[in-house]
Biopython code that builds the backbone (N, CA, C, O; Angstrom):
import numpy as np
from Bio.PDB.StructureBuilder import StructureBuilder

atoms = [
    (1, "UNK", "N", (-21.662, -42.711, -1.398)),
    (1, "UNK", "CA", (-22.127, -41.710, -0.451)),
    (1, "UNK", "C", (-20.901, -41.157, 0.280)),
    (1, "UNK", "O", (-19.962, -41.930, 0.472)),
    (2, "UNK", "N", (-20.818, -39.845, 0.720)),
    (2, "UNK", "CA", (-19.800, -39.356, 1.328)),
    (2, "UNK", "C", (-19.807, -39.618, 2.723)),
    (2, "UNK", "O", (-20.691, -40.124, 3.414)),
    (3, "UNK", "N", (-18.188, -39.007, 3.161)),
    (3, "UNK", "CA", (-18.875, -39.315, 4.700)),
    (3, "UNK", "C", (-19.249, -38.599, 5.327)),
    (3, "UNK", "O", (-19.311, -38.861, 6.528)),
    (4, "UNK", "N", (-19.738, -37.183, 4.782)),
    (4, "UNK", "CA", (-20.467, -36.434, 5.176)),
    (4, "UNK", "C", (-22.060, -36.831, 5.492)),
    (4, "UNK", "O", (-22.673, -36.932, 6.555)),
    (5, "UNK", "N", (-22.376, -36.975, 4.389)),
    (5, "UNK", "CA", (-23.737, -37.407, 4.136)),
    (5, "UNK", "C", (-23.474, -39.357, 5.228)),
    (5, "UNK", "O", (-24.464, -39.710, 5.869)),
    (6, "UNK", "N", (-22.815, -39.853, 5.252)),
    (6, "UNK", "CA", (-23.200, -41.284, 6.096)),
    (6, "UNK", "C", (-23.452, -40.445, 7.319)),
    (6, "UNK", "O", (-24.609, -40.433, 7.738)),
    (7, "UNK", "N", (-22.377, -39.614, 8.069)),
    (7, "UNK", "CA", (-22.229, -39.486, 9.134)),
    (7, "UNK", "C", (-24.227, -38.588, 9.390)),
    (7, "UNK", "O", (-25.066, -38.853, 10.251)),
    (8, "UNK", "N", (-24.292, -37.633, 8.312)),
    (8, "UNK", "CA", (-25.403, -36.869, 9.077)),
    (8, "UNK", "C", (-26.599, -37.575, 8.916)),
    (8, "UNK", "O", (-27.526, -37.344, 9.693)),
    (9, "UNK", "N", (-26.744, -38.597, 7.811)),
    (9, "UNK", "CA", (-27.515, -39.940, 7.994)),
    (9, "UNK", "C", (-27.949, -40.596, 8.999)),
    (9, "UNK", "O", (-29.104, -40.897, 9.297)),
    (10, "UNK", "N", (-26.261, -40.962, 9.889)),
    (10, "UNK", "CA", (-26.145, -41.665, 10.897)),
    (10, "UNK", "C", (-26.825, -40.867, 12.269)),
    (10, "UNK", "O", (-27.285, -41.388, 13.286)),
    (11, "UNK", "N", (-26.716, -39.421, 11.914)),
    (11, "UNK", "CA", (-26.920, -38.310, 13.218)),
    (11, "UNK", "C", (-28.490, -38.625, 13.477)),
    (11, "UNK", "O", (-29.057, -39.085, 14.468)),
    (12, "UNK", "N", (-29.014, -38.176, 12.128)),
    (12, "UNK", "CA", (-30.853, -38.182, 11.763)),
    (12, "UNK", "C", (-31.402, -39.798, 12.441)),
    (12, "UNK", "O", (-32.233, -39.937, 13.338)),
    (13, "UNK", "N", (-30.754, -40.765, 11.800)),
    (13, "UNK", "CA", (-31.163, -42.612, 12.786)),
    (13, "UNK", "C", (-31.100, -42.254, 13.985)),
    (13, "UNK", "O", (-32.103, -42.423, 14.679)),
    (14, "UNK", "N", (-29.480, -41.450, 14.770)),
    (14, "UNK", "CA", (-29.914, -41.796, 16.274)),
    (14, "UNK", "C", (-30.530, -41.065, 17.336)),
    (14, "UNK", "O", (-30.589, -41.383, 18.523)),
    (15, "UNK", "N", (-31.173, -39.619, 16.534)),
    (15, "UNK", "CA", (-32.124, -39.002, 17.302)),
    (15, "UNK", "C", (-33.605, -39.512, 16.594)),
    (15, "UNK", "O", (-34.543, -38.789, 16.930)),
    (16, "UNK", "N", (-33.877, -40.355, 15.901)),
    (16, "UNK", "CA", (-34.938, -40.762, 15.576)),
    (16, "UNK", "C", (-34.919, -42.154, 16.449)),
    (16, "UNK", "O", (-36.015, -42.475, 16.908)),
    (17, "UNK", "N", (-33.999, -42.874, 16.686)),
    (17, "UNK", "CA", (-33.929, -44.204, 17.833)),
    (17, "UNK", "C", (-34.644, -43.379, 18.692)),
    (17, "UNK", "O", (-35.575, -43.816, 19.368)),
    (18, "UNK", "N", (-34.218, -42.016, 18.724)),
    (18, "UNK", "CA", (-34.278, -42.182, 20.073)),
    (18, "UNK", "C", (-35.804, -41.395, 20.408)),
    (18, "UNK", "O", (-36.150, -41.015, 21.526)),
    (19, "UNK", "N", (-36.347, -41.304, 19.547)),
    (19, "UNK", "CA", (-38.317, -41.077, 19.326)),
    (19, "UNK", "C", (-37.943, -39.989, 19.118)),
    (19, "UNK", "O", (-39.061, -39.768, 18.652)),
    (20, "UNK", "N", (-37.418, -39.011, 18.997)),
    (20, "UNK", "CA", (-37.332, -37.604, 18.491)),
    (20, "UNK", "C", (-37.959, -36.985, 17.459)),
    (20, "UNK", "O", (-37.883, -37.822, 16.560)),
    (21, "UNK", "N", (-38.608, -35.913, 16.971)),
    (21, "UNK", "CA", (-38.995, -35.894, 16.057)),
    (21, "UNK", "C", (-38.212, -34.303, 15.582)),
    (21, "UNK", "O", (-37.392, -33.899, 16.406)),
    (22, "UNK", "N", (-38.387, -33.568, 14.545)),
    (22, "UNK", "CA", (-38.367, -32.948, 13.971)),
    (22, "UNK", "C", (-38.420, -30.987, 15.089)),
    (22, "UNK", "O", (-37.718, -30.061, 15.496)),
    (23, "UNK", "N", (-40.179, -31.654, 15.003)),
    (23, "UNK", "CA", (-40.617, -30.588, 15.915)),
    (23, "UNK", "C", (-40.277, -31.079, 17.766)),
    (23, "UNK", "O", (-40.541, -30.409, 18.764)),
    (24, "UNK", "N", (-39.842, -31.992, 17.715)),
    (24, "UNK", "CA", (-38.997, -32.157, 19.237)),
    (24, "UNK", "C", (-37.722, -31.376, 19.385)),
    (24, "UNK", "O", (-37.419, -30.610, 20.300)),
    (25, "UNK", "N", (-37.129, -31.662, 18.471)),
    (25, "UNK", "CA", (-35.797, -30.903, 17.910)),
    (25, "UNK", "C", (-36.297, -29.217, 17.979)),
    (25, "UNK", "O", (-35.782, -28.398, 18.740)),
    (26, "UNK", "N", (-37.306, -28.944, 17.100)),
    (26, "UNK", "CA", (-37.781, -27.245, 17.548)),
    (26, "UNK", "C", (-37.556, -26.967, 18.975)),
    (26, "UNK", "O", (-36.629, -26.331, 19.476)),
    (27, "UNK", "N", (-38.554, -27.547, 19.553)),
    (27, "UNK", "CA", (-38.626, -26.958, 21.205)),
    (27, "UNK", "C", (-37.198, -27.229, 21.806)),
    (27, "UNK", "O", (-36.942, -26.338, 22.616)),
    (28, "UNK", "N", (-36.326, -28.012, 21.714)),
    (28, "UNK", "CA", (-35.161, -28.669, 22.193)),
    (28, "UNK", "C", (-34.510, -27.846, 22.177)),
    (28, "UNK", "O", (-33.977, -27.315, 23.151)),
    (29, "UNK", "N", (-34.387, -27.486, 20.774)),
    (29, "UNK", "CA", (-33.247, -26.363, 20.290)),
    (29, "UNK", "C", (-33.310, -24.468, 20.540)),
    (29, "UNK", "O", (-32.455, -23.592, 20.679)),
    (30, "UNK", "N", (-34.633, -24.500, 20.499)),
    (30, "UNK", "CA", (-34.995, -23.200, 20.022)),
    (30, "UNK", "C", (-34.946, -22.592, 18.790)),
    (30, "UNK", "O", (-34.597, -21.473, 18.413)),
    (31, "UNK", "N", (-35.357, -23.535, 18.268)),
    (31, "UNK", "CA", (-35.336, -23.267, 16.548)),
    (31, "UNK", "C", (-36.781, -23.664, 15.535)),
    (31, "UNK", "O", (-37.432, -24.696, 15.698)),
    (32, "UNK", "N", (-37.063, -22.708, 14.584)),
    (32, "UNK", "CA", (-38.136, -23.370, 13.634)),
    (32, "UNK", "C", (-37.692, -24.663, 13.164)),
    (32, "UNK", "O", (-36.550, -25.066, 12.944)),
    (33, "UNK", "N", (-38.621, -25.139, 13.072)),
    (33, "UNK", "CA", (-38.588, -26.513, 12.450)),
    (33, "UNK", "C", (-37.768, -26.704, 11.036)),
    (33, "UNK", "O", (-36.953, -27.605, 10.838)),
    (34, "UNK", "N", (-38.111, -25.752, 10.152)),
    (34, "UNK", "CA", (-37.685, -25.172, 9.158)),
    (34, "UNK", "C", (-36.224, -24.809, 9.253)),
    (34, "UNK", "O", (-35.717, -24.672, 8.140)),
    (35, "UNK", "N", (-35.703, -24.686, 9.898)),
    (35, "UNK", "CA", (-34.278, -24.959, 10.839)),
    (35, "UNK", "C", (-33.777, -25.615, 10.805)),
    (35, "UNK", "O", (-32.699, -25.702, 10.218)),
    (36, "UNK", "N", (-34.543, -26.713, 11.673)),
    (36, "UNK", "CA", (-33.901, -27.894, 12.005)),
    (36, "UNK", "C", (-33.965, -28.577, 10.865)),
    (36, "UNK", "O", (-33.065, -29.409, 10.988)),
    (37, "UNK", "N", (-34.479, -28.740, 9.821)),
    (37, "UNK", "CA", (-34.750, -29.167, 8.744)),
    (37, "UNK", "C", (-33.046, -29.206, 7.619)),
    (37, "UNK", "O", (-32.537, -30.157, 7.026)),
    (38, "UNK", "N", (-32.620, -27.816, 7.721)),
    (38, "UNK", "CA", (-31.725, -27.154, 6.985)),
    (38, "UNK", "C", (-30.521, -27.622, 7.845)),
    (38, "UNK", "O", (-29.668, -28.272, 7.239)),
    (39, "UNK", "N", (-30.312, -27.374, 9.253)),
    (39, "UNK", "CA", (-29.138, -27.740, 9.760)),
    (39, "UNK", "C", (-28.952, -29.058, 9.467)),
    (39, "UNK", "O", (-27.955, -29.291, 8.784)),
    (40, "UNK", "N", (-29.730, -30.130, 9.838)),
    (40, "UNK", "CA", (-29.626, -31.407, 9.314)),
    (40, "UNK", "C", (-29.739, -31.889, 8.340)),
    (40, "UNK", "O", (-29.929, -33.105, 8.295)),
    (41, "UNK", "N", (-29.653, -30.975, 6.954)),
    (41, "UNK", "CA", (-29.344, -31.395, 5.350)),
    (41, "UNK", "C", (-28.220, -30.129, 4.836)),
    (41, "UNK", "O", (-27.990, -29.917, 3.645)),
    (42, "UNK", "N", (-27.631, -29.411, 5.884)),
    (42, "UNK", "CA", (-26.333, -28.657, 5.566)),
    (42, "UNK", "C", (-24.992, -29.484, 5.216)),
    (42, "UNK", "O", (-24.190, -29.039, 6.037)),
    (43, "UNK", "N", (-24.597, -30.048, 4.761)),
    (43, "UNK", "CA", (-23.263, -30.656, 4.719)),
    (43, "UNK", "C", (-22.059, -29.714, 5.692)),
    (43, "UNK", "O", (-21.196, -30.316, 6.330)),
    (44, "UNK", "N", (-22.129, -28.447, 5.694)),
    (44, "UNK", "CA", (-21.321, -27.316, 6.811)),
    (44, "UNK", "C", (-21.842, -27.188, 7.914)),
    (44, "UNK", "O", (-21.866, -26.184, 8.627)),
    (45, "UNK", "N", (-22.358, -28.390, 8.128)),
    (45, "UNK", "CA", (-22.535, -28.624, 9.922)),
    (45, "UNK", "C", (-21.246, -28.076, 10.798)),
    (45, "UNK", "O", (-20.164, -28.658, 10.730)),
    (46, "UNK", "N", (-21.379, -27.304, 11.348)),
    (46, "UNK", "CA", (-20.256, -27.234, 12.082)),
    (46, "UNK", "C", (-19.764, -28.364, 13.670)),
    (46, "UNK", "O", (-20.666, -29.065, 14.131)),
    (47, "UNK", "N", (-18.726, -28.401, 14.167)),
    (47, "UNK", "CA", (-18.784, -29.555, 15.060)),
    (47, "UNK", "C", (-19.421, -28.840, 16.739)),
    (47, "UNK", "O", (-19.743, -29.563, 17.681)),
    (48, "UNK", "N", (-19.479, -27.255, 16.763)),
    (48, "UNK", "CA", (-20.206, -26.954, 17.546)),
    (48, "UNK", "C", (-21.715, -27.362, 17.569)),
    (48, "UNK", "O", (-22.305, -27.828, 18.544)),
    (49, "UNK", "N", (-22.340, -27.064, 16.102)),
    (49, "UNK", "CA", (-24.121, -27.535, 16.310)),
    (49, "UNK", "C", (-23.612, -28.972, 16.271)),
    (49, "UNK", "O", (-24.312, -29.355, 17.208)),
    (50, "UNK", "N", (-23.047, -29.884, 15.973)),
    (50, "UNK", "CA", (-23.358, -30.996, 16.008)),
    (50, "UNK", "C", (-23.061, -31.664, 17.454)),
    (50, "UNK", "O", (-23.508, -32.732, 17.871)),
    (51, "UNK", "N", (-22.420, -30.997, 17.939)),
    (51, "UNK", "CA", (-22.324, -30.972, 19.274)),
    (51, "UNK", "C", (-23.365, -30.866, 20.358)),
    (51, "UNK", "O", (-23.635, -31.770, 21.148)),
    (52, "UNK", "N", (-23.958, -29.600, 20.315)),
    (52, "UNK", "CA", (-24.961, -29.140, 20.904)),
    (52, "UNK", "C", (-26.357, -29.894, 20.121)),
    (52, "UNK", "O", (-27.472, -29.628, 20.570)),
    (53, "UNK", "N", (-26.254, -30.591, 19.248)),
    (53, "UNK", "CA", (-27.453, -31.490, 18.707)),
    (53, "UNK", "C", (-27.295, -32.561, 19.361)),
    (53, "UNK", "O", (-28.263, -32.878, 20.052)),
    (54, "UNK", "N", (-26.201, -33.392, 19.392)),
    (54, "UNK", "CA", (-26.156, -34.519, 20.735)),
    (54, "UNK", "C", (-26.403, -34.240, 21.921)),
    (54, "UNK", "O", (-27.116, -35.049, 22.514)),
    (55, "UNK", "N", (-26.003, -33.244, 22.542)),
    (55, "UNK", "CA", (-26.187, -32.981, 24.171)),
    (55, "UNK", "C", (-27.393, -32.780, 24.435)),
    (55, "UNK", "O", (-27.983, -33.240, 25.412)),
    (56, "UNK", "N", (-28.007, -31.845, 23.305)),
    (56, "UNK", "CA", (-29.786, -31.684, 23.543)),
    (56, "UNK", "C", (-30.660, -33.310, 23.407)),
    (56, "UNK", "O", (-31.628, -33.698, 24.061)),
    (57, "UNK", "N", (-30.144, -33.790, 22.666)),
    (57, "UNK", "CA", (-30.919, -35.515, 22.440)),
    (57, "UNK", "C", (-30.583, -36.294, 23.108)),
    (57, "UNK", "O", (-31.292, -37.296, 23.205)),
    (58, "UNK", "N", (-29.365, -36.203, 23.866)),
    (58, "UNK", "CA", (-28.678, -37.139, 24.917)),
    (58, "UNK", "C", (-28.220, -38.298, 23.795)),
    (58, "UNK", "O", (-28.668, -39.434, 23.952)),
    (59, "UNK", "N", (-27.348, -38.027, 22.685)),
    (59, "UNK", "CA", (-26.298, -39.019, 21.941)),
    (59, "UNK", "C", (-25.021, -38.905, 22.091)),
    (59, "UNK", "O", (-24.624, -37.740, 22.079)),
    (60, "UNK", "N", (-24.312, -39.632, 22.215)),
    (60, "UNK", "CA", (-23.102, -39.372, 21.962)),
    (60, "UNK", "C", (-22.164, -39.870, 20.667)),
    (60, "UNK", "O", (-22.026, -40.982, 20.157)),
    (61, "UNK", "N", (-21.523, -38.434, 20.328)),
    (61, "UNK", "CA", (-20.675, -38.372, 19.263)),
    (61, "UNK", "C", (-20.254, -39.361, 18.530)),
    (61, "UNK", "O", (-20.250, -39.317, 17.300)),
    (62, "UNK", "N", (-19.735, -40.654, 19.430)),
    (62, "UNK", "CA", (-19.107, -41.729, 19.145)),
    (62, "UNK", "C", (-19.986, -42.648, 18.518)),
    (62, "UNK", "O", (-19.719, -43.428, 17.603)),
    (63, "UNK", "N", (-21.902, -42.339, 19.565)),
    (63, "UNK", "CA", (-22.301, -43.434, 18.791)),
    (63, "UNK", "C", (-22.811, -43.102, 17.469)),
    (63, "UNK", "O", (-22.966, -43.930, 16.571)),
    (64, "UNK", "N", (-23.023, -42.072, 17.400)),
    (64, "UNK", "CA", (-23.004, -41.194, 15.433)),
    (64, "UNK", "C", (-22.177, -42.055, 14.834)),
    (64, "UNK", "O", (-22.641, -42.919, 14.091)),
    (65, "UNK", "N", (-20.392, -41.916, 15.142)),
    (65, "UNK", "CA", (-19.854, -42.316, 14.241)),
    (65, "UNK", "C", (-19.853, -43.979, 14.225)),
    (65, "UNK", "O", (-19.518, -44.654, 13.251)),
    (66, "UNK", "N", (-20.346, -44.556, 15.651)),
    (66, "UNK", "CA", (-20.245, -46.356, 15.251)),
    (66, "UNK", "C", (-21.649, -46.477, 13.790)),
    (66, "UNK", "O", (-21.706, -47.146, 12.759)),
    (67, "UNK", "N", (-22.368, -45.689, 14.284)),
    (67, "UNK", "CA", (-23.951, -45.712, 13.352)),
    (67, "UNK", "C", (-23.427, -45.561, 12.149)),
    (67, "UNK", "O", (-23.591, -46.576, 11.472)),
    (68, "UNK", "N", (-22.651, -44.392, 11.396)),
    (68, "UNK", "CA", (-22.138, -44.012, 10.092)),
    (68, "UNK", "C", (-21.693, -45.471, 9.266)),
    (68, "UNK", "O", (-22.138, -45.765, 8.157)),
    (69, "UNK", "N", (-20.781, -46.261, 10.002)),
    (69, "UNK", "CA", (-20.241, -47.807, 9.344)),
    (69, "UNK", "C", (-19.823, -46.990, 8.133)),
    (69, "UNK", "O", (-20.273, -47.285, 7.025)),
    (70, "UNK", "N", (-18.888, -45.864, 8.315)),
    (70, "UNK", "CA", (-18.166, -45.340, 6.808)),
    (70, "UNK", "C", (-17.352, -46.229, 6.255)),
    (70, "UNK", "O", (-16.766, -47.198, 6.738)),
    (71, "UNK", "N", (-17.385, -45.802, 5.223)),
    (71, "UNK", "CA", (-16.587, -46.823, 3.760)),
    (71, "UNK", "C", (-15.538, -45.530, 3.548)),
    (71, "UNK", "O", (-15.775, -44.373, 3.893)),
    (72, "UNK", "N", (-14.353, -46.002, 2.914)),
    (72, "UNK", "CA", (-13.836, -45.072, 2.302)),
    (72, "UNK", "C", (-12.727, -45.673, 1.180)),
    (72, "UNK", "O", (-11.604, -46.176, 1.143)),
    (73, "UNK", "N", (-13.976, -45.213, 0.173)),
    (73, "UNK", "CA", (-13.591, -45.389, -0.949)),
    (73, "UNK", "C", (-12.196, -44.905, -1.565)),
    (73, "UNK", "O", (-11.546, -45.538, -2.398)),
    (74, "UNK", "N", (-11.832, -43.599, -0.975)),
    (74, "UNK", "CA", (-10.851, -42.807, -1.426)),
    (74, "UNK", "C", (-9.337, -43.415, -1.134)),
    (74, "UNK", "O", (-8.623, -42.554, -1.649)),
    (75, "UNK", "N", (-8.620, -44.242, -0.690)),
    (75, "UNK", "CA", (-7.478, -44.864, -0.784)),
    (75, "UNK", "C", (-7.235, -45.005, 0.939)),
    (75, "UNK", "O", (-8.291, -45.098, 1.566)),
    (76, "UNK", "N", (-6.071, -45.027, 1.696)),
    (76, "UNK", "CA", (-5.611, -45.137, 3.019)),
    (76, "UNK", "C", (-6.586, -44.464, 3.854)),
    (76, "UNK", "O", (-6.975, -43.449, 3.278)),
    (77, "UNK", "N", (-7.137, -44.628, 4.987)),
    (77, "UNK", "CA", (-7.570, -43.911, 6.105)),
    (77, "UNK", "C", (-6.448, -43.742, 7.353)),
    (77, "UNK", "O", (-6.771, -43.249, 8.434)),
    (78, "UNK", "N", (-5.297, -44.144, 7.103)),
    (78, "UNK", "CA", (-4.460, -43.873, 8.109)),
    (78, "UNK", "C", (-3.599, -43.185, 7.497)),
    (78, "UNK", "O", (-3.526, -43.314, 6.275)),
    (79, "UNK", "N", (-2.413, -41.954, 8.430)),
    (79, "UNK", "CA", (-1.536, -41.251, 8.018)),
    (79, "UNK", "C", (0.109, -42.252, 7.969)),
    (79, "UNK", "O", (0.705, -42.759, 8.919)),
    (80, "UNK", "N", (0.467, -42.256, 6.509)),
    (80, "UNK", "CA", (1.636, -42.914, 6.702)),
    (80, "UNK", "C", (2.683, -42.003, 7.996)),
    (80, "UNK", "O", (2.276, -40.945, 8.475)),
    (81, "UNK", "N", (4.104, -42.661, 8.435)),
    (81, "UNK", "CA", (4.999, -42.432, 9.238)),
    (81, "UNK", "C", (4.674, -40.416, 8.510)),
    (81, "UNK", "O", (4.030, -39.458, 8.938)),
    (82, "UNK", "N", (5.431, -40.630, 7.443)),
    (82, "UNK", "CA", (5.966, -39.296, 7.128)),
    (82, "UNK", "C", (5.269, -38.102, 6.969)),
    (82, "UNK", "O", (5.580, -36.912, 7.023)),
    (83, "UNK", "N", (3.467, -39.202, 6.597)),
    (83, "UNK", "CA", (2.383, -37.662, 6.764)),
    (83, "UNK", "C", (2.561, -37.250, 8.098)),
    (83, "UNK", "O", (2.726, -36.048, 8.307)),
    (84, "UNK", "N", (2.556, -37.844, 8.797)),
    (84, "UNK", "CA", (2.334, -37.636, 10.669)),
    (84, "UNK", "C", (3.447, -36.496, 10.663)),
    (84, "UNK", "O", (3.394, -35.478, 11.354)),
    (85, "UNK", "N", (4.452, -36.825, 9.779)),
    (85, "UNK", "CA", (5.607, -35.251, 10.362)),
    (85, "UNK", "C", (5.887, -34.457, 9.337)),
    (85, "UNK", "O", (6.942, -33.972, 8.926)),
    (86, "UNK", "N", (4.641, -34.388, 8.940)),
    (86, "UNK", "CA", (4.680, -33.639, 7.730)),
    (86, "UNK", "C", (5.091, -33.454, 6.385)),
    (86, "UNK", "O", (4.735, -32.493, 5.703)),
    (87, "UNK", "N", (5.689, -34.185, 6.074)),
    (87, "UNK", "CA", (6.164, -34.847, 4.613)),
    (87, "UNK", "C", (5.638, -34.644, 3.519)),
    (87, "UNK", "O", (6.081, -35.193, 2.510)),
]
sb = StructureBuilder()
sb.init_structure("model")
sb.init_model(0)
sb.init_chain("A")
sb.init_seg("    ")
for serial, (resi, resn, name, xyz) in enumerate(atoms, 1):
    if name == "N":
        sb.init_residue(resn, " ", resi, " ")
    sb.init_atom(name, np.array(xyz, "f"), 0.0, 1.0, " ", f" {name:<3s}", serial, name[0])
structure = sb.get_structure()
């Protein structure tokens, strides 16, 4: 799974912790349901709606990403010395 898809996984668990529903998200947002549906299976979430999707549910960002528990399969998650200065 990517960490796209963990993270918006992780988004969908913690407005559902938090009793939210779908059509809660409508009235919340000002959006069709049908909306909210699409923003939350867009992978081009932008970090503004995902932003303004926490502040409306009262989550915070951070606890999305403790929820995600990403893997990353793809090699290093840290920048060696020389990526950091561009190398």
């Amino acid at each position: 799974m990517s960490q796209v898809d963990q993270f918006l996984s992780a988004l969908k668990r913690a407005i559902k912790a938090k009793g939210l529903t779908y059509k809660d998200l409508q009235k919340i947002m000002n959006l069709s349901e049908s909306s909210i549906k699409r923003i939350l299976s867009d992978k081009s979430l932008s970090l503004e709606r995902i932003e303004k999707i926490c502040e409306q549910c009262n989550i915070l960002f951070s606890e999305v990403c403790r929820l995600a528990e990403f893997t990353n399969d793809q090699g290093p998650s840290r920048m060696t010395p020389d990526q950091e200065m561009g190398h």
